[in-house]
N, C-alpha and C positions, 0 to 999 in steps of 0.2 A: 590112373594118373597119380602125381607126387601127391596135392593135396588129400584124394579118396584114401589115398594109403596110410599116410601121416594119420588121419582120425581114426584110422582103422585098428591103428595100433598103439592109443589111449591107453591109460587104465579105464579099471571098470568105476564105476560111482564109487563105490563106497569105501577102497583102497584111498581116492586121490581125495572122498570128502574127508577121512581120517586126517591126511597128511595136511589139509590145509586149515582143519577146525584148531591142531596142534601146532600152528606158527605161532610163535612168539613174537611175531611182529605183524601188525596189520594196517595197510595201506588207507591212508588218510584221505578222503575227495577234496579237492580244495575246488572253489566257487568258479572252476574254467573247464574246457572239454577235456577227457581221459579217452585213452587209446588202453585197445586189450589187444596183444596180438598171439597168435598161437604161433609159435618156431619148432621148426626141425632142423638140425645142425648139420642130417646126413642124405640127403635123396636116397632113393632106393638103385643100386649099380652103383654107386657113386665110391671108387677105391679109398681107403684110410691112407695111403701112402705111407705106412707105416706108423702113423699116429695113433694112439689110443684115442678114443672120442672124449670129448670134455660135453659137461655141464653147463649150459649157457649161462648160468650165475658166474661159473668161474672164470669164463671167457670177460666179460664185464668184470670182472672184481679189479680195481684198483681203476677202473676208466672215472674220466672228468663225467663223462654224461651219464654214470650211476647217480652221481650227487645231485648235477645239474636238473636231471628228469626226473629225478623219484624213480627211477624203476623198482620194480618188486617183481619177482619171479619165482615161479616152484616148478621142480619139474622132478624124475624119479627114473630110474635106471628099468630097463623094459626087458622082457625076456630075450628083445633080438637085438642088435649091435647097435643103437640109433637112441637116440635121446629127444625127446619132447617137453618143451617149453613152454610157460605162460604165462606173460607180460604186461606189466598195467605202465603206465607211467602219463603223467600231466601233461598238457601244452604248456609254451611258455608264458602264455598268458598276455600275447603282442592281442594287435589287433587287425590280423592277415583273417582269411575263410578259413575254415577247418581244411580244406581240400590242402592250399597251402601250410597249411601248419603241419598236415601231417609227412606231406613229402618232403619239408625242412626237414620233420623230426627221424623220419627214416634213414636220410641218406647221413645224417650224421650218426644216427647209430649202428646202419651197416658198415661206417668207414671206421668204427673201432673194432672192429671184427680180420681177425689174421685173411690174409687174399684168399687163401687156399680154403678157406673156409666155407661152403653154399650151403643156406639160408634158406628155407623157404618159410611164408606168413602169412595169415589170413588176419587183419585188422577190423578193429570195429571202432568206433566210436559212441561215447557215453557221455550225455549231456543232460545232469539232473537241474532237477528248477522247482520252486513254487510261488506260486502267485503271490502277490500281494493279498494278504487277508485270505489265501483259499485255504481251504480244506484240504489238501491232497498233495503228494509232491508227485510231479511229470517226469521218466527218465526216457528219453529217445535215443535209441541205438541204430547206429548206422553203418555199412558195412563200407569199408575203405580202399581195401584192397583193389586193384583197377585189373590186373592179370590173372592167371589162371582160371581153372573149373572147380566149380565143389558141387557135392554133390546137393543134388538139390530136395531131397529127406530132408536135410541138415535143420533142427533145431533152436531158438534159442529161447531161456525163461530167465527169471530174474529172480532170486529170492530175496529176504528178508530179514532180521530179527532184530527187535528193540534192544540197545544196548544196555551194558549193565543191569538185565533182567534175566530174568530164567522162562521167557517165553519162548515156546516153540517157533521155530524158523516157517516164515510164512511164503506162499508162492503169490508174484503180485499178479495184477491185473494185466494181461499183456495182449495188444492185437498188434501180428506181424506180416511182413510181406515177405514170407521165406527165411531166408535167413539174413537178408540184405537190410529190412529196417524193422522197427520195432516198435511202436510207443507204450511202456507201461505207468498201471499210474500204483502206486503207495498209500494206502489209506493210514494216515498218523494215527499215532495214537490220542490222547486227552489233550496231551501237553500240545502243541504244534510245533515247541523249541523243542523235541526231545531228539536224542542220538540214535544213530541206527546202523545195523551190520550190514553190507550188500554181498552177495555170488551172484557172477554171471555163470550160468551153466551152456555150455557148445555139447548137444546131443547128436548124435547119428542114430543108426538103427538097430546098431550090437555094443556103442559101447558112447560115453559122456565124459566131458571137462568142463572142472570146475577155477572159477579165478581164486586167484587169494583175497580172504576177504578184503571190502572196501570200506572204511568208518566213515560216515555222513553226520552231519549237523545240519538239523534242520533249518536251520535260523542262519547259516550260512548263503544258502543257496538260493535266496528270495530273486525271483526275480519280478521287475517292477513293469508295470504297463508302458507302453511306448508315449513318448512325448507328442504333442498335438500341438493343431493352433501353426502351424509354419506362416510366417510370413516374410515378407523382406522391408528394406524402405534402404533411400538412398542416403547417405550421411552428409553435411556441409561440404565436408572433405571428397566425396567424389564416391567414395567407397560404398560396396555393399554391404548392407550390415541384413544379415537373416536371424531370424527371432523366429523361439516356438514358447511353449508354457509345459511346462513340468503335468507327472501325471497328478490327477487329483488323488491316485490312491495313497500317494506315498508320502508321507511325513518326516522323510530322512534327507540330508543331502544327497545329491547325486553327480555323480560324473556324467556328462554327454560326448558320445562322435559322432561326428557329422559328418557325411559323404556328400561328395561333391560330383557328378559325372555329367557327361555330354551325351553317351548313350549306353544305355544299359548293359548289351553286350559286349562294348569294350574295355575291358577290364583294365586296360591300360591307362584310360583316360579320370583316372576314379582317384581324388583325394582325399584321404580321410584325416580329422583332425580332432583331437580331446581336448576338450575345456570342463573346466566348472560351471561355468557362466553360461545363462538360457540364451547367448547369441554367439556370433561370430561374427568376423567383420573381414571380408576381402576385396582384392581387386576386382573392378569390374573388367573382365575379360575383353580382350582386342575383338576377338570374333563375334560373330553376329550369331550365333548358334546360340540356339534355348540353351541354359544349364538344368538340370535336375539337383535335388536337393532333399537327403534323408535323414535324420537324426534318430538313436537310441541313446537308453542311457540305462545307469547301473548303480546299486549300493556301492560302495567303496569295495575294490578289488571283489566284488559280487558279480551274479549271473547280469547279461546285457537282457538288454528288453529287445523284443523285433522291432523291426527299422517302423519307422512313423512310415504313415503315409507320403508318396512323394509327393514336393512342391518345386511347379517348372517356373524355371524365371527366362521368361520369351522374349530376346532383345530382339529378335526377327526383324530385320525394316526397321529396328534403334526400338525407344523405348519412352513413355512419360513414369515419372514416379515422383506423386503419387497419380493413379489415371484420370481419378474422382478427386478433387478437394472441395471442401466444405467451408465456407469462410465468411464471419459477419463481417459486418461492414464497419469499418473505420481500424480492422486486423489488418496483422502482415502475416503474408505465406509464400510459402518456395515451391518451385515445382522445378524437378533435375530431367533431363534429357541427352540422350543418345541417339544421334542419328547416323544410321546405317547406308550404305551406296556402295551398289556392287560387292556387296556380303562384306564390305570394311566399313567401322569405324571412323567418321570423319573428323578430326579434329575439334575440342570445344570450341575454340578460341574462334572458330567460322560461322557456329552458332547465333540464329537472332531469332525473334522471338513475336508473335500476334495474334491479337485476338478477335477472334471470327470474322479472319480475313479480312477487315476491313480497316483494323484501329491496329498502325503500328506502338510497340510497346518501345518505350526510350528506352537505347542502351546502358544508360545507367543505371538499369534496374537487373541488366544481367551480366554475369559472371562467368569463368573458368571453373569450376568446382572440381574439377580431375584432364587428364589430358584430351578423356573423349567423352566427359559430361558436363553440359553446360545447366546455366544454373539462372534462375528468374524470380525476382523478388518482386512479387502481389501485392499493391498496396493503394490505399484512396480510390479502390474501385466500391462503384456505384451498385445499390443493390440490382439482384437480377430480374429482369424482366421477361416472361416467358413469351417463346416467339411459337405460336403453334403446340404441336406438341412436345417440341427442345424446353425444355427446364433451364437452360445452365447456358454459359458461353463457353466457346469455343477457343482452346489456347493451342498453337500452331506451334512447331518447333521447325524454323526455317533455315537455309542454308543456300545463299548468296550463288547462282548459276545454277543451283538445282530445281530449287525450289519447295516447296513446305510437304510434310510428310502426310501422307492421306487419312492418317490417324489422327488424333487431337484427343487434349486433356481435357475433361468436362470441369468447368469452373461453375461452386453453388455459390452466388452471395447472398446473403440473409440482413435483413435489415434488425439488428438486434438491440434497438432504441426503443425499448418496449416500457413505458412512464407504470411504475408502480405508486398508486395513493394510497397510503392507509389514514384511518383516525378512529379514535378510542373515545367509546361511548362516556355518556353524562357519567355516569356509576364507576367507572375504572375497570369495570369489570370483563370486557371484552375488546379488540380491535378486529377491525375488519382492514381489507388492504382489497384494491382490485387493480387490473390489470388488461389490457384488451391486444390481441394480435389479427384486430382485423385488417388491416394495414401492413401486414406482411404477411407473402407469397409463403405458403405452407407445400414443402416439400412431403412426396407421397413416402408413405413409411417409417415419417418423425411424429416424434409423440413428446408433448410438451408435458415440463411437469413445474410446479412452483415451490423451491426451496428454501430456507429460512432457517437459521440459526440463532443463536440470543447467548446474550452477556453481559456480564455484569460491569464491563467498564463502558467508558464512551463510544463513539462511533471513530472506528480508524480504517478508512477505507483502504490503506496500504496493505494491512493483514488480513485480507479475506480467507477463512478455512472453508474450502471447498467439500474437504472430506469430513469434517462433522456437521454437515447438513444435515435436514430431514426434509423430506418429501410432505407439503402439504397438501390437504385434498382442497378442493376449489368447485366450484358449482358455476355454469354457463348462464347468464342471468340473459333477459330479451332484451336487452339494448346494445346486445356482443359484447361485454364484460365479463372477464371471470371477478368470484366471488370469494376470497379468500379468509374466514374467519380464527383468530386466535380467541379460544374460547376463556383461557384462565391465561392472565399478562400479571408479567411486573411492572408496575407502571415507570419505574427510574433505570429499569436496564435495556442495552440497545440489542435491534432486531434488523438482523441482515437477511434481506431476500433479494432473490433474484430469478428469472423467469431459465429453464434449461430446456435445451431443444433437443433429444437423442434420436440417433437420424446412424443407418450405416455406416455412413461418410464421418461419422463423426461426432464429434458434440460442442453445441456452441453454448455461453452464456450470456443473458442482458447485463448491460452496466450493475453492478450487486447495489441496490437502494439500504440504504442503514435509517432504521425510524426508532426515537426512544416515543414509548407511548405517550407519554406526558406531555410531550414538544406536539402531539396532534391532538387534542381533542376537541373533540365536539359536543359543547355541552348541553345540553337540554334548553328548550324554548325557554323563555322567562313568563311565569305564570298568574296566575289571579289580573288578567287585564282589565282593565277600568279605561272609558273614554266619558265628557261628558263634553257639553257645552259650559260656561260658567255664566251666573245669571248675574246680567247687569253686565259684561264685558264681550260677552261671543267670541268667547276664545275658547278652542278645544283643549282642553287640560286631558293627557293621559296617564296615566301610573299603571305599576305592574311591581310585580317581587320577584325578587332576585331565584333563578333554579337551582334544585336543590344539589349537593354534592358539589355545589364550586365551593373550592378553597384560595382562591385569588382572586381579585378585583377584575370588574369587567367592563369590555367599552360595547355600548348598546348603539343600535341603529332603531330607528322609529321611520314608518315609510306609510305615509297617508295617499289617499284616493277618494274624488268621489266618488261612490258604489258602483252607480252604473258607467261607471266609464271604464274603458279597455286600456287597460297599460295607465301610463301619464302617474306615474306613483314620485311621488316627492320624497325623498328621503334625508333625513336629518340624522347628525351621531353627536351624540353626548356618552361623558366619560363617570362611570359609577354613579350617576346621578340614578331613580330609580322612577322619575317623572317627568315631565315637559307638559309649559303652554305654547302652543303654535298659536298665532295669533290671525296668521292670516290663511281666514278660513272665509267662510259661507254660515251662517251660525245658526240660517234654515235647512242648509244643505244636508244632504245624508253621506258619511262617509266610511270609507272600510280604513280599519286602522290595524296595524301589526308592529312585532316586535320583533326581534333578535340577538344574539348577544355572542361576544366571544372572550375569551383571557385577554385582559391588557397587557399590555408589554410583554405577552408572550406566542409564539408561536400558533397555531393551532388552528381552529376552523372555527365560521361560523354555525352558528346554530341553526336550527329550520327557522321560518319564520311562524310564532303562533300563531293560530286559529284567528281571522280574523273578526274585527269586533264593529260593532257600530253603536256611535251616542246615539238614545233617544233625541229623536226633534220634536223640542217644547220650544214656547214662548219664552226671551230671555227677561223682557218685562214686558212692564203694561205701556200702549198706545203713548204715545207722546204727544200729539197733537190728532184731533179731531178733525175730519175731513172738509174739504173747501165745498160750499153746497150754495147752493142758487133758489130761486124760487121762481115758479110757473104760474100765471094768474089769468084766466080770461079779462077780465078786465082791466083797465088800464090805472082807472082810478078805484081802490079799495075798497069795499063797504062790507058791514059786519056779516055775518052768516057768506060770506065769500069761500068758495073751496083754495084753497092754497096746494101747489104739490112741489115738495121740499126734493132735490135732487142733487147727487153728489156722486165724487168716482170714492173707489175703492180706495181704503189708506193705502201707503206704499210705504214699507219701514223693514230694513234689513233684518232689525230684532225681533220683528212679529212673524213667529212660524208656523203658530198652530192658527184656526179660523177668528175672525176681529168680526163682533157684532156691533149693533147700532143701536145708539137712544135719543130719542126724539124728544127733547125738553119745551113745557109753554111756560113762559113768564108772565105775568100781567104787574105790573109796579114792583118789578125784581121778587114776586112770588110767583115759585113754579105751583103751577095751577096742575099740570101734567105732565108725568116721566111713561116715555111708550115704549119698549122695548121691541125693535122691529127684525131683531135677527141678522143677518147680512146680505139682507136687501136695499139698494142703493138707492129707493126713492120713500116718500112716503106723502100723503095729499092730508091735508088737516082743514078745519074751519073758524074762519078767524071768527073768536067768540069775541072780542073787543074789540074799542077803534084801535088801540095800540097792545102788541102784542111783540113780545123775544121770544124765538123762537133761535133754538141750541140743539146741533148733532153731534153727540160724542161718539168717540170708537171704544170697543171692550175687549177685554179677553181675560183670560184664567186669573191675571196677576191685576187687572183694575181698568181705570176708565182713562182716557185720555185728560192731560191738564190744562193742555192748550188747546181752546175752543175758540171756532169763529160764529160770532154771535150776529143776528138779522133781527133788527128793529122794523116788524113790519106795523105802519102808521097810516092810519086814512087818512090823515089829516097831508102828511107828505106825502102821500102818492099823487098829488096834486099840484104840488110844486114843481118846475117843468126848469131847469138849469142846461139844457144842452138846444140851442137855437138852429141848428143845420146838422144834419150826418149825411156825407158823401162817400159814394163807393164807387173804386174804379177799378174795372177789372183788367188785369194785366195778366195773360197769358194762363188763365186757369186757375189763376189767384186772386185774393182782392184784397185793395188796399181800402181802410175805412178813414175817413178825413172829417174831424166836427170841428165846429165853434160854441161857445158857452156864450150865455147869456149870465148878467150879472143880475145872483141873487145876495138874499142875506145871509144862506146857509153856509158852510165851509163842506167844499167838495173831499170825503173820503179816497173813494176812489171809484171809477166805472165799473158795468159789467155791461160787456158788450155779447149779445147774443143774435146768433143766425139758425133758420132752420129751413129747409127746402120746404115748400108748401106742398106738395104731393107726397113728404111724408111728415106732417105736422108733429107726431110723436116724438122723432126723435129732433131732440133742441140742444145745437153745441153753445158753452159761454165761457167768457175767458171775464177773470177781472183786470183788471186795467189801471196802474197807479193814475192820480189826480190830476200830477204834472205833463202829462199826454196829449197832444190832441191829435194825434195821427194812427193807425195801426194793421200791422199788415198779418192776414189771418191768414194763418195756415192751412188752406183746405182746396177742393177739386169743385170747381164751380163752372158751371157750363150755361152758355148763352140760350141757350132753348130750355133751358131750366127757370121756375120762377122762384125767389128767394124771400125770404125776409129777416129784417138785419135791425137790431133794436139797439142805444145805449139807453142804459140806465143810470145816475148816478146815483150813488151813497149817500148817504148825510149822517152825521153824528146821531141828528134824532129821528133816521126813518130811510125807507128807501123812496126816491124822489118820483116822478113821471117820465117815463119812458121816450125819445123819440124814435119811429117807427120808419121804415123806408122799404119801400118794394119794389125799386128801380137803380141799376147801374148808371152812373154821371156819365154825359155824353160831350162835359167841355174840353176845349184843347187843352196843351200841356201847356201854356202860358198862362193859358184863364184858370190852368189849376194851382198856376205859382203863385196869380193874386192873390187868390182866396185859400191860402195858407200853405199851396204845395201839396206835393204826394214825397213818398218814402222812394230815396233814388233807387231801383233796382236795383240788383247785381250787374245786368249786361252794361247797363250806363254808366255806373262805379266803375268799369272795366273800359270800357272807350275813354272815360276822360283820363284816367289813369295813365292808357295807352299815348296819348296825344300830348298828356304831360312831357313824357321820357322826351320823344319825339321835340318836342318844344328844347328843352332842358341841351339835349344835345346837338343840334343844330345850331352852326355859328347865327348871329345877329346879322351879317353879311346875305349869308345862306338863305335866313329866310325871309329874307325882302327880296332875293330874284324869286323864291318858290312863291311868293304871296304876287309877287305882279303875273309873276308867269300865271299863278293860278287866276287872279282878283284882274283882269287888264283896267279896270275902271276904278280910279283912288278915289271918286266918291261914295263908291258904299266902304271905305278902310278910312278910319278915322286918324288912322298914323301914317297913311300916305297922302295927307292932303299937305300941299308947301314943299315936297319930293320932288327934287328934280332927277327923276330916273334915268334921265338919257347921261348920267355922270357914276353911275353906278354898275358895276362890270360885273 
């Protein structure tokens, strides 16, 4: 065959390596794919017509596509009538396949060629590269030519040599699949920018061609890792905008193309487009068909990088974008829509819009955005509430006679009102901040983090720098608070935090809180507390000192309690003052007493409350008055060696808190004969050693004896004197009233002591005293008719206590015979009837009640105002 022949009739090696080590000129790679082709000018049979055979250089000499292509050719006159060529030349460096680039580059350089001229070629293609940062450079050859046979022996190797050195020509590393493709790889040398010589070598079995050499630059030929990250989103304007990210290896700008197809094998349907920029931005297509979407990219006029991975953009059945949003609450968000019907596009402008089928969304939140994307503005929605296993609501893209697409947009809302407190300890030395998200629904796979920033001017909530944040660490404390401590602050510069959600969908932030430390502190308890009672007044007096590290004045709170009592705390504020008397207290009482404190007129927190305290309960003074005490005698009339027993209650005195004991005084002619100290026991029995004898009970305690004492002249000579002539007693309803008359003596009456005791318990004896001016009195007690009683007065006298009268029967006369004989004490119920009867009186005509008195009275002789009435004139 033409091709077997053609190789057949090569030089041998080392004639055509001569000829092509001795060019004077050497073919340069530029950073795009190289074609090698091998020609013959003459088939084998094929008549000259009379021409001599040409040189395929000379044939090309003077052509537009010598310049245009870079061709380079060597070729050498053969022992038999036919000439053999071989050809390097560039692509133009468009952005078509190699397949096409190289059938452009053929037929334009077969049409400079005379008609009569047949041609035959075997093609390869030569695509060097290296990696970013590799080691090694990649050369891949591939075989182009689509017609004839070769033999399939056929060879091919790559050689070598470092430029501008005198190192030996090296064989690369090559693994091939015949002669069809090839990948070799180039191990550099030190440098990785260094220059290097290439030969492609075409062997058969008798004989080899070699190319002219090729000059490479390393540093030329970089090619960079394919772009990543593809995504798309829809623009205001309607348009698709697709977005990818640069590769991470490379440091240099780059150019990107980006192909556009509907299906891979249609070659027709595929548009590619160069930019600079990591996006593009197109029409969103009429048809309802997925797009695909691939992008490479390249140094400047440099090798391309393989295509990125594809990313399909599936309008199938229309489309939401974004499909997922993420949105706090009291945001605005858009969500764009394409609705598809019967594989068309339906118009925006028919577009409406709901969510989870139940809540129409008002039309004036949605829009035209493009001719066939409608558009819907998110706004014053409520956070979400999970319904089952659904997370999110439901957003519908509907259309009037069709009805809503069976897909839907997931909507997140997140309630991002998340209260950050901080305050900065007593010392300046620390703040703390907490923050709680129990109260909002935590989406699976967000991961909250708390960020803060600091500065040295004021707080300007307008300029939030989101990007010079820092992440700080926070501890989950048991009351679901996080814990966020700054362990070294400036106390006068401001501190913006704010709580961050990172979630797939997205990333939200809390309102960003701005705190200067100083505007929150919290200073330490107020120390060294002191409470007391004060002596002589029963006021509680507190003080305390001011804590340590305040450098401003402070306004205090004081909050008292009795001890045992729950809650009921009274609290009082005073301003820098470092003490307080409360006055109204309890001054026996026991109470719990605490402090607290914050900056006046500024900002900040209070403090804890210190440790609570309690005054000792002491006595504020001594007794004031000596207790009211009576005497008990068997006999009636006194006589000396007689037992006396002295009986009295307990003092009763708000200022006496600790125990009041008792002293028994005998006088005989105003000389105490005897002082007895009896402890605080309430009775005491003595023996009257004289006819006349004072007898005095004081009260005691820690601070002294009582001043006011009620003193008992007891006198034999008076206990014989008798001033009370009648004691009546009438019982009225479990009470009894006592009723006397006096007889006229010479003495001057002090005053009564009226005493009762039940006779089946003769020990226990009540007695009241009784001013002088009396003669009636109604005793407070439970007395019962099947009980027997006995009921004494006694009176006083200046010089003695007098004879007793005695009674051991309740009065049996009527309520008339008890008004003669001086009356009883009107009850209550009878105070209350005549009261009653008054009104009644008072408000009834004088008319009125002369027919109620005949109607009631028929007979006007028992009416003293109806006698001389002629009734029968009265209507």
């Amino acid at each position: 065959m033409f091709q077997q022949w053609a190789l057949a009739v090569v030089l041998q090696w080392e004639s055509l390596l001569i000829a092509a080590m001795a060019s004077p000129e050497m073919y340069k790679i530029l950073p795009s794919s190289i074609f090698l082709s091998l020609f013959t000018d003459k088939p084998p049979g094929t008549p000259t017509n009379g021409r001599p055979a040409q040189d395929l250089s000379t044939l090309l000499e003077g052509s537009d596509i010598l310049s245009s292509r870079k061709f380079q050719c060597i070729s050498r006159d053969k022992k038999i009538s036919a000439h053999d060529t071989v050809c390097l030349w560039t692509a133009s460096d468009q952005y078509a396949s190699i397949d096409d680039e190289y059938r452009e580059l053929k037929t334009q350089m077969l049409s400079a060629f005379p008609s009569d001229v047949h041609l035959g070629d075997h093609s390869w293609n030569l695509l060097l590269w290296r990696r970013e940062n590799g080691s090694h450079i990649t050369c891949k050859i591939q075989y182009m030519t689509e017609e004839g046979d070769m033999n399939e022996g056929l060879k091919l190797n790559l050689y070598y040599a470092q430029k501008n050195t005198d190192g030996e020509r090296k064989a690369a590393d090559c693994r091939c699949l015949g002669y069809k493709s090839c990948q070799c790889v180039i191990e550099p040398g030190k440098d990785n920018d260094d220059s290097y010589i290439l030969w492609m070598e075409i062997v058969t079995s008798v004989n080899a061609v070699l190319s002219p050499p090729m000059s490479m630059e390393a540093s030329a030929i970089i090619k960079p890792d394919p772009p990543s990250d593809l995504t798309f989103k829809i623009t205001d304007q309607g348009k698709l905008k697709v977005m990818w990210s640069p590769p991470k290896s490379s440091a240099h700008r780059l150019q990107y193309q980006a192909k556009q197809y509907i299906n891979a094998s249609d070659n027709g349907s595929q548009t590619k487009l160069v930019t600079e920029e990591t996006f593009i931005i197109l029409d969103v297509a009429e048809s309802c068909s997925p797009l695909v979407f691939e992008v490479r990219c390249r140094r400047s006029h440099g090798i391309w990088s393989d295509w990125s991975l594809p990313m399909v953009f599936n309008t199938q059945g229309g489309f939401y974008f974004p499909q997922k949003v993420l949105i706090g609450s009291g945001s605005i968000s858009s969500v764009f829509c394409a609705f598809c019907h019967n594989n068309q596009k339906v118009p925006s402008r028919s577009i409406t819009w709901g969510l989870n089928l139940a809540e129409q969304i008002p039309s004036h939140q949605y829009t035209a955005a493009s001719d066939y994307v409608g558009k819907v503005t998110l706004k014053n929605l409520n956070p979400t509430k999970p319904k089952g296993k659904f997370q999110y609501d439901a957003l519908y893209c509907c259309v009037d006679g069709i009805g809503c697409q069976t897909r839907y947009a997931e909507i997140y809302v997140i309630d991002v009102n998340i209260s950050i407190t901080c305050e900065t300890d007593g010392k300046f030395t620390a703040m703390t901040c907490r923050w709680s998200s129990k109260h909002i629904s935590s989406l699976k796979d967000s991961v909250w983090t708390f960020r803060s920033y600091q500065d040295m001017s004021y707080c300007i909530k307008t300029d939030i720098r989101h990007g010079g944040s820092a992440e700080k660490s926070c501890t989950l404390q048991e009351d679901g608070f996080y814990r966020c401590v700054f362990s070294t602050i400036k106390a006068t510069f401001s501190y913006t935090m704010w709580v961050e959600i990172q979630h797939p969908l997205g990333r939200l932030r809390s309102v960003p809180v701005c705190v200067i430390p100083i505007d929150v502190v919290k200073p330490y308890a107020p120390s060294n507390i002191q409470a007391e009672m004060t002596v002589g007044m029963g006021y509680l007096l507190v003080m305390w000192a001011r804590p340590r590290f305040t450098v401003f004045d402070l306004h205090y709170q004081v909050r008292y309690r009795v001890q045992w009592q729950e809650g009921g705390w009274k609290v009082l504020n005073l301003y820098k003052n470092e003490s307080i008397t409360i006055e109204e207290v309890d001054a026996c009482e026991s109470y719990a007493v605490q402090v607290r404190c914050r900056g006046l007129n500024v900002s900040g927190y209070w403090s804890d409350w210190s440790d609570p305290i309690s005054p000792i309960i002491k006595d504020i003074r001594a007794p004031v008055k000596g207790p009211e005490f009576w005497r008990i005698v068997q006999n009636n009339h006194l006589q000396k060696g007689d037992n006396i027993t002295l009986i009295w209650q307990p003092v009763k005195d708000p200022f006496l808190c600790g125990p009041v004991e008792y002293e028994v005084l005998y006088e005989v002619s105003h000389v105490v004969t005897s002082s007895i100290y009896i402890g605080n026991a309430t009775n005491y029995t003595l023996t009257l050693q004289n006819s006349a004898a004072t007898v005095t009970v004081r009260a005691h305690n820690a601070l002294g004896h009582s001043s006011t004492n009620r003193n008992l002249l007891l006198s034999q000579r008076m206990s014989a004197v008798q001033a009370v002539e009648s004691l009546d007693l009438y019982l009225l309803n479990k009470s009894v009233v006592a009723v006397w008359r006096l007889l006229p003596v010479e003495y001057e009456v002090l005053e009564f002591v009226l005493e009762w005791k039940n006779l089946r318990d003769e020990s226990r004896v009540r007695w009241q005293y009784i001013p002088p001016n009396v003669s009636r009195y109604y005793i407070k007690d439970h007395f019962f008719t099947i009980e027997k009683y006995q009921f004494s007065l006694t009176p006083v006298f200046l010089e003695g206590v007098g004879s007793p009268k005695i009674t051991y029967e309740f009065s049996t006369e009527k309520p008339n015979e008890m008004q003669n004989n001086g009356g009883v004490y009107i009850i209550l119920p009878v105070i209350t009837a005549t009261s009653f009867l008054l009104v009644i009186t008072l408000a009834i005509s004088h008319q009125r009640m002369k027919r109620l008195f005949w109607k009631d009275v028929p007979n006007p002789k028992y009416c003293s105002w109806a006698q001389g009435v002629n009734f029968e004139k009265i209507h």
